[in-house]
MDTraj code that builds the backbone (N, CA, C; nanometers):
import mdtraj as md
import numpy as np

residues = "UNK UNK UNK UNK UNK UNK UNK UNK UNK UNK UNK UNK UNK UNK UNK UNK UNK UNK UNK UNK UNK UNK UNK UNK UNK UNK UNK UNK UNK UNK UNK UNK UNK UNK UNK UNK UNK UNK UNK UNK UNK UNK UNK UNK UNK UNK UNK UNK UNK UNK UNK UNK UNK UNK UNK UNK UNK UNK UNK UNK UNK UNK UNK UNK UNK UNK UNK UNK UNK UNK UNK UNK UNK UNK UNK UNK UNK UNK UNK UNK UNK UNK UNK UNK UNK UNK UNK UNK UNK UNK UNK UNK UNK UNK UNK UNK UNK UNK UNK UNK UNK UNK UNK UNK UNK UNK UNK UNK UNK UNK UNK UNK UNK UNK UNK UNK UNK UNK UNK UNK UNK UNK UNK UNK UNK UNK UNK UNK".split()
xyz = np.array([
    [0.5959, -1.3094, -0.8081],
    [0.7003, -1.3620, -0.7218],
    [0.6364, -1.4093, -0.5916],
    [0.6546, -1.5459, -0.5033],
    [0.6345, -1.5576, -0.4203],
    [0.6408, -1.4680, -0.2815],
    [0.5944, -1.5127, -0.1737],
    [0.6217, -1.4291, -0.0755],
    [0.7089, -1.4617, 0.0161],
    [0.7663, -1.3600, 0.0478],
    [0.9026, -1.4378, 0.2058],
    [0.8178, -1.3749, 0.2982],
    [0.9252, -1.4011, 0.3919],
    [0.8694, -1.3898, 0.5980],
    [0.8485, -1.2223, 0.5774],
    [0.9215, -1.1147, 0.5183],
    [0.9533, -1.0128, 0.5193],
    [0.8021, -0.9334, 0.4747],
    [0.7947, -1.0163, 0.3786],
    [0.5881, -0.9852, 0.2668],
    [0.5140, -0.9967, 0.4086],
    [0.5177, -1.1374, 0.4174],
    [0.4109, -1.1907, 0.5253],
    [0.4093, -1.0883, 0.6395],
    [0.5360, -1.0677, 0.6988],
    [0.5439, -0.9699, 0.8359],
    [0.4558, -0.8166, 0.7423],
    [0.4416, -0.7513, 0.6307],
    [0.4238, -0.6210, 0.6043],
    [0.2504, -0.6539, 0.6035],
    [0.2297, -0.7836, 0.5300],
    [0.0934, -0.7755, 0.5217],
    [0.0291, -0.7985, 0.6832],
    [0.0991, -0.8442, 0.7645],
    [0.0361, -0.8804, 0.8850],
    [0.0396, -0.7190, 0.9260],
    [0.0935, -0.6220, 0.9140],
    [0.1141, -0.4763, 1.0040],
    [0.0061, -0.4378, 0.9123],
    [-0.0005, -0.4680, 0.7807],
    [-0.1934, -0.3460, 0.7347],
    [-0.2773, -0.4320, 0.8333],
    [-0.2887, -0.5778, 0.8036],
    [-0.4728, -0.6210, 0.8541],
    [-0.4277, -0.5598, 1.0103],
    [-0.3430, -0.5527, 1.0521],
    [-0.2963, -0.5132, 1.2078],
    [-0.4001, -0.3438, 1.2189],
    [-0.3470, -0.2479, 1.1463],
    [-0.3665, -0.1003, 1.1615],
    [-0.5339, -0.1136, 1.1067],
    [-0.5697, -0.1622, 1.0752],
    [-0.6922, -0.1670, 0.9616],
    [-0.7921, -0.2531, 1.1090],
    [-0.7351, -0.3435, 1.1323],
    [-0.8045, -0.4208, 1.2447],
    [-0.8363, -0.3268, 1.3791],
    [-0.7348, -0.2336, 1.3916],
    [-0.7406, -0.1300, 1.5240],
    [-0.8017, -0.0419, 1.5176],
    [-0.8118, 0.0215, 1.3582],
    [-0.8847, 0.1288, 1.3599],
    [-0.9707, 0.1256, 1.2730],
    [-1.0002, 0.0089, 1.2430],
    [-1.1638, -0.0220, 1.1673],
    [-1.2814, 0.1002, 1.2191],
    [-1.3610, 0.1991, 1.1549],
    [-1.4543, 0.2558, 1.2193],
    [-1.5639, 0.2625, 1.0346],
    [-1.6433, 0.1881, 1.0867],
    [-1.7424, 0.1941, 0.9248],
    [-1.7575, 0.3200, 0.8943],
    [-1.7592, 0.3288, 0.7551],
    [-1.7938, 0.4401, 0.7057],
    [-1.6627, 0.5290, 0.7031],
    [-1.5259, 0.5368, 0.7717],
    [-1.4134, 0.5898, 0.7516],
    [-1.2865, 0.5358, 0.7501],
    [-1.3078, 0.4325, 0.7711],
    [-1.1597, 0.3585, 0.7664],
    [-1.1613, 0.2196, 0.7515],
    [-1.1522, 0.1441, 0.6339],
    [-1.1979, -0.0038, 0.5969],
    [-1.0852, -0.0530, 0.4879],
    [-0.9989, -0.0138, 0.5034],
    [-0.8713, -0.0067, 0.4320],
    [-0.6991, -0.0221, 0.4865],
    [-0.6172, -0.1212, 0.5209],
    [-0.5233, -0.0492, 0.5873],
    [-0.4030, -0.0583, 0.4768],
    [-0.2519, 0.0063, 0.5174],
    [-0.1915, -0.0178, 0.4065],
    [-0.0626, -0.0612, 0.5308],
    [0.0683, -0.0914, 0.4722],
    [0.1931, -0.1237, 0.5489],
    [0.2803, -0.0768, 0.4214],
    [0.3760, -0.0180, 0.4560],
    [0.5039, 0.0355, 0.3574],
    [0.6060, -0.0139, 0.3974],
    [0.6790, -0.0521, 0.3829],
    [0.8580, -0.0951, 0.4041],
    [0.9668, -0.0075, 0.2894],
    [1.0231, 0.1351, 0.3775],
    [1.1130, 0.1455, 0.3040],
    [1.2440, 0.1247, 0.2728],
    [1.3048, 0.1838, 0.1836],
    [1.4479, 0.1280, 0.1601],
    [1.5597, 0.0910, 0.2855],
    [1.4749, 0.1709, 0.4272],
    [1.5739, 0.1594, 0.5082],
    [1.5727, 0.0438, 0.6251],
    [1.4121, 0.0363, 0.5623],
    [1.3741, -0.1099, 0.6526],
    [1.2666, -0.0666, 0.7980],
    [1.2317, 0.0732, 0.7642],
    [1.1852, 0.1276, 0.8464],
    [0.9765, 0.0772, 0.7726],
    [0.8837, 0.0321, 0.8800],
    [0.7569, 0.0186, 0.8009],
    [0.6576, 0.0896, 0.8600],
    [0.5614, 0.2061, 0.7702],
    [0.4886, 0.3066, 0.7987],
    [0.3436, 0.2086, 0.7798],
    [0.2803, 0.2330, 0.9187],
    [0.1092, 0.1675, 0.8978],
    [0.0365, 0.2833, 0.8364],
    [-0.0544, 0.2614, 0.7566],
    [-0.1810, 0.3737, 0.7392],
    [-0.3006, 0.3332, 0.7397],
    [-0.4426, 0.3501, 0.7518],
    [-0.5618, 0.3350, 0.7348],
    [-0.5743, 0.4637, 0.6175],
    [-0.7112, 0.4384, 0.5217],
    [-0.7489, 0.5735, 0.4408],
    [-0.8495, 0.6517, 0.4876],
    [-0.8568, 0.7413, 0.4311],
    [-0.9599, 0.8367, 0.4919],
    [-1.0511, 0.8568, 0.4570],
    [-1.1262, 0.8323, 0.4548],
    [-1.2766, 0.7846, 0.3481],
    [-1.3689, 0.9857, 0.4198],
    [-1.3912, 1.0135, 0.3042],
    [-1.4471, 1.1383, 0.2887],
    [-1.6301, 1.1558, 0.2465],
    [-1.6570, 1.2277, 0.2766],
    [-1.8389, 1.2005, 0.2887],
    [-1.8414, 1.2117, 0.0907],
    [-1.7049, 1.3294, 0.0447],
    [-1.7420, 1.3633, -0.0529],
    [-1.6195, 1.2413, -0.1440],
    [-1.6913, 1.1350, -0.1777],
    [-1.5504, 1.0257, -0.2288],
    [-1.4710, 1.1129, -0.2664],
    [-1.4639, 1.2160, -0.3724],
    [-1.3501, 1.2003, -0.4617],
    [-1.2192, 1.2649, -0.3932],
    [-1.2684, 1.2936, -0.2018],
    [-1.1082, 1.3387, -0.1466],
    [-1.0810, 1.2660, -0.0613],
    [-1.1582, 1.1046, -0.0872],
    [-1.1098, 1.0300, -0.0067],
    [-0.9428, 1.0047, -0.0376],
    [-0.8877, 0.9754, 0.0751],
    [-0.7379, 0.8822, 0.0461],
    [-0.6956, 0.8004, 0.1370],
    [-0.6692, 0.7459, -0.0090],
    [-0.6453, 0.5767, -0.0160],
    [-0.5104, 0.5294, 0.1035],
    [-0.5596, 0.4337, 0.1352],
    [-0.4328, 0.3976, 0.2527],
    [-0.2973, 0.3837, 0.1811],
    [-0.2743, 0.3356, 0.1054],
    [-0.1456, 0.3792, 0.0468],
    [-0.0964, 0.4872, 0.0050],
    [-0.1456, 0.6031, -0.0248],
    [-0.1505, 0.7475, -0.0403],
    [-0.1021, 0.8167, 0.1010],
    [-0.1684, 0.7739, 0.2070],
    [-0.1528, 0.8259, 0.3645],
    [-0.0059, 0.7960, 0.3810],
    [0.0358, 0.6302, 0.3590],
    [0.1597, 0.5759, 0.4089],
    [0.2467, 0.5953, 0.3579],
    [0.2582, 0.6676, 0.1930],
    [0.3304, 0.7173, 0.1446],
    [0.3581, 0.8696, 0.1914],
    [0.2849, 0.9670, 0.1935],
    [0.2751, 1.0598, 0.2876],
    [0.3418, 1.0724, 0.3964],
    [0.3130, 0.9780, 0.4793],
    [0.4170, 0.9069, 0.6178],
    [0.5375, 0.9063, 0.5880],
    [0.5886, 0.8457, 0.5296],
    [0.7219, 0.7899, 0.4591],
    [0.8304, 0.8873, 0.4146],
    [0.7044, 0.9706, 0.2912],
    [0.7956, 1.1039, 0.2795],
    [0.8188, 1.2209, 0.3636],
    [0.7230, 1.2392, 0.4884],
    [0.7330, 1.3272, 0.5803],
    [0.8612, 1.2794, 0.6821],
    [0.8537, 1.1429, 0.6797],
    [1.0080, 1.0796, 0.7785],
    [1.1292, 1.1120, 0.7035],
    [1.1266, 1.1746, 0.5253],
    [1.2264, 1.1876, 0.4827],
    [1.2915, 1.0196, 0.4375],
    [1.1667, 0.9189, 0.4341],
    [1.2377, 0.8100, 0.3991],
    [1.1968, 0.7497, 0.2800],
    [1.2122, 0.7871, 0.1761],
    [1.1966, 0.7049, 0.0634],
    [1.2979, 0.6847, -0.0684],
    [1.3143, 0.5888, -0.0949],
    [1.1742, 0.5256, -0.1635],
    [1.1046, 0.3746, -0.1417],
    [1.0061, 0.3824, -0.1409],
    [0.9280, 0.2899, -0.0800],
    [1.0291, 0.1096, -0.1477],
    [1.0266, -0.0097, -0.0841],
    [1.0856, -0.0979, -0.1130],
    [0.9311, -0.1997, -0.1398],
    [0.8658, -0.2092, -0.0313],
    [0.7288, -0.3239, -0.1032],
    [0.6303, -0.2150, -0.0283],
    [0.5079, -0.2132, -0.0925],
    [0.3839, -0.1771, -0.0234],
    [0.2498, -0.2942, -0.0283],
    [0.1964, -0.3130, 0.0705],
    [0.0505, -0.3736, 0.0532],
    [-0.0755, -0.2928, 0.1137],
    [-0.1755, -0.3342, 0.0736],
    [-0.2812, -0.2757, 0.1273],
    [-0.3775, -0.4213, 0.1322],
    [-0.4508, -0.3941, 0.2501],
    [-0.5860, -0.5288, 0.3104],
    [-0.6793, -0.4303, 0.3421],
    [-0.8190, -0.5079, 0.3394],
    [-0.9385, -0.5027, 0.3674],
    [-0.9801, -0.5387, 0.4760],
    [-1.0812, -0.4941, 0.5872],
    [-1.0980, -0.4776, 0.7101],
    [-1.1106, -0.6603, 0.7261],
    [-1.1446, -0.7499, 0.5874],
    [-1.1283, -0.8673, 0.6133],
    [-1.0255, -0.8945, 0.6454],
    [-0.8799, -0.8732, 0.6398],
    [-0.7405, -0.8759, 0.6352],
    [-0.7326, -0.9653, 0.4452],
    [-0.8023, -0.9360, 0.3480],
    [-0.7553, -0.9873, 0.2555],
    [-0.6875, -0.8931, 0.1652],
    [-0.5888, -0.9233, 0.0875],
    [-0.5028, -0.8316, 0.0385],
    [-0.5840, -0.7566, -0.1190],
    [-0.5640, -0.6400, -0.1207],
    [-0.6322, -0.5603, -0.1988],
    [-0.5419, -0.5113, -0.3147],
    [-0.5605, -0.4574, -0.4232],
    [-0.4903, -0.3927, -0.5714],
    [-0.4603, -0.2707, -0.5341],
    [-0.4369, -0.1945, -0.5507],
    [-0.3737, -0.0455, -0.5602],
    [-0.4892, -0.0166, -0.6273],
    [-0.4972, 0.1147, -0.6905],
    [-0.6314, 0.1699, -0.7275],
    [-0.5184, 0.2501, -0.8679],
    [-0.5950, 0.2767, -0.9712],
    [-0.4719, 0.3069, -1.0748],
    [-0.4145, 0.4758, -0.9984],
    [-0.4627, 0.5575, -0.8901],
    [-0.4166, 0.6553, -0.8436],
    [-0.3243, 0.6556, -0.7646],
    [-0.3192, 0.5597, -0.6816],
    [-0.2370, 0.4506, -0.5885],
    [-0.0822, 0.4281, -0.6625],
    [-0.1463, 0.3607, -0.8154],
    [-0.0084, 0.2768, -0.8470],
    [0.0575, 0.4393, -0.9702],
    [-0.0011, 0.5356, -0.9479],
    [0.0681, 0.6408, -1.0127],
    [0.1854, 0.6996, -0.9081],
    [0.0977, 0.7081, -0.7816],
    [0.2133, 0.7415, -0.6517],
    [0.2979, 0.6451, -0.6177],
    [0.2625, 0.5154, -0.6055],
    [0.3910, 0.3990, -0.6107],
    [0.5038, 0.4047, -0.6708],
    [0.4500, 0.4283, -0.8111],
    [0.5586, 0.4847, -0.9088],
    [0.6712, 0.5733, -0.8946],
    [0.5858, 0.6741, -0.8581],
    [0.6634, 0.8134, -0.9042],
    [0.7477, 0.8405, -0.7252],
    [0.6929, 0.7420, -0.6356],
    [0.8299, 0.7524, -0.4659],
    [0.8952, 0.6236, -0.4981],
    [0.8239, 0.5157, -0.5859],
    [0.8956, 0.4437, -0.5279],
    [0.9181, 0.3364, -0.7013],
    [1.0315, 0.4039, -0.7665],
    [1.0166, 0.3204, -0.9409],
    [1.0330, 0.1682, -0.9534],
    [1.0956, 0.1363, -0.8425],
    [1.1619, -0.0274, -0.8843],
    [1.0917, -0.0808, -0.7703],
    [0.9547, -0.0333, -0.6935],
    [0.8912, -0.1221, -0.5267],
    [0.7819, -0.2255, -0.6274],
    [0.8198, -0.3063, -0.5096],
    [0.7492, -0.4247, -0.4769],
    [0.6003, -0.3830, -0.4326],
    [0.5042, -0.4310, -0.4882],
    [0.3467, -0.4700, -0.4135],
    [0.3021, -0.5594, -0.4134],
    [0.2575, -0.6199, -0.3062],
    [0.2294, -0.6987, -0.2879],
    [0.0168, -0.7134, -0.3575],
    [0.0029, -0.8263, -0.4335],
    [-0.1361, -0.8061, -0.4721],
    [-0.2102, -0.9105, -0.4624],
    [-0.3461, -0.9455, -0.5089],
    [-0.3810, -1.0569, -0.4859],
    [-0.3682, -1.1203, -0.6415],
    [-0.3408, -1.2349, -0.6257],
    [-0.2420, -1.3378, -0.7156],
    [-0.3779, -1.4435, -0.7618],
    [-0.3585, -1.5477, -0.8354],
    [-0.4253, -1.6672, -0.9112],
    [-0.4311, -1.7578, -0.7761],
    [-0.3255, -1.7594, -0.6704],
    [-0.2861, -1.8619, -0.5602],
    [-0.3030, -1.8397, -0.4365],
    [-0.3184, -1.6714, -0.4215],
    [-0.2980, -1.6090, -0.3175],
    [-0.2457, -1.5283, -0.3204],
    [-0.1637, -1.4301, -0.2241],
    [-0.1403, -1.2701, -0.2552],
    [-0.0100, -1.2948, -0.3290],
    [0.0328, -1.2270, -0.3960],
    [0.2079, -1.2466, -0.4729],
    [0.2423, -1.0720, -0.4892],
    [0.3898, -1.1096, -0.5065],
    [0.4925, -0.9537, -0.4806],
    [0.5260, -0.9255, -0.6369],
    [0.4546, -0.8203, -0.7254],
    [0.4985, -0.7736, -0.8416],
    [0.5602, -0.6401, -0.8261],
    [0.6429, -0.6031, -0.9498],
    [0.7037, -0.4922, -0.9617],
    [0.6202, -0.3719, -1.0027],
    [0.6079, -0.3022, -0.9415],
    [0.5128, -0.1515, -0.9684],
    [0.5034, -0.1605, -1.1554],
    [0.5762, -0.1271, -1.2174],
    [0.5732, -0.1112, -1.3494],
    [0.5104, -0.2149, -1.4606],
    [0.4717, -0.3635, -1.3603],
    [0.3516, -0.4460, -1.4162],
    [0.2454, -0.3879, -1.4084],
    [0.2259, -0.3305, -1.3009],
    [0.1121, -0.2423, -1.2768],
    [0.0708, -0.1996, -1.3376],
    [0.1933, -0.0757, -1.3804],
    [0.1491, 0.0670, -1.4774],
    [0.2383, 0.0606, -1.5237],
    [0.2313, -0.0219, -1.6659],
    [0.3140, -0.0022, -1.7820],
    [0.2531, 0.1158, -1.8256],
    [0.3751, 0.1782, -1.8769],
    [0.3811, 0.3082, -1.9657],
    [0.3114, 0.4011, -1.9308],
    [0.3840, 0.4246, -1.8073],
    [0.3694, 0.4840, -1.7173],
    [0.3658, 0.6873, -1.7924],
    [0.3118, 0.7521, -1.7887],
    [0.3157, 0.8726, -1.8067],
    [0.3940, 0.9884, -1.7391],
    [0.5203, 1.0224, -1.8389],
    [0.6759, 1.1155, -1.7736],
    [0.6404, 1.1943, -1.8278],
    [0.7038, 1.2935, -1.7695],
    [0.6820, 1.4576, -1.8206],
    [0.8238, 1.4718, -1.9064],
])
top = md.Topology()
chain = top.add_chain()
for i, resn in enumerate(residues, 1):
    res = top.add_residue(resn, chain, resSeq=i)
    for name in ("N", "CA", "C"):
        top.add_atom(name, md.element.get_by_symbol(name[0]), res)
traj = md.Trajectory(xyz[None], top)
């Protein structure tokens, strides 16, 4: 799906948080959330000496989101300290899922970034 002013404004708030708190080696990632209420959580990730407890900027902003008591998430994106728009990571699009079933992400596209439905993502998806 194309993008409206609404995409454009979320992706401009990651390269925004990602641009401020760029520090190599810990934060080269930003994310922007928009939830259902219209309220949008910035995050950077937390990059860990030991990877596997790094977390991912969309992980943080979801975190955010549910600590405000506001979800479920409506679009999420994540950019690169370039400000270019980045994929979810398949750990990413398991938590997308499971706060937010019917959100929007924004990804990088054939044209440029485009807004798919989480569940293109992660078809068949794994329920308990």
């Amino acid at each position: 799906m194309e993008l409206n002013e609404k995409d454009q404004l979320l992706i401009s708030y990651a390269a925004h948080i990602i641009h401020m708190r760029y520090c190599e080696d810990h934060y080269h990632i930003g994310a922007a959330l928009l939830s259902k209420t219209g309220t949008i959580y910035q995050a950077v990730h937390v990059e860990a000496y030991i990877g596997r407890i790094t977390l991912c900027a969309e992980a943080v902003a979801i975190g955010m989101a549910a600590s405000a008591g506001d979800l479920p998430i409506d679009t999420i994106v994540a950019v690169g300290v370039d400000g270019e728009v980045v994929s979810p990571c398949g750990i990413c699009r398991e938590l997308i899922t499971d706060y937010g079933p019917q959100a929007w992400v924004i990804v990088p596209g054939a044209h440029g970034a485009e807004k798919v439905l989480i569940a293109e993502l992660l078809p068949n998806k794994y329920t308990r």
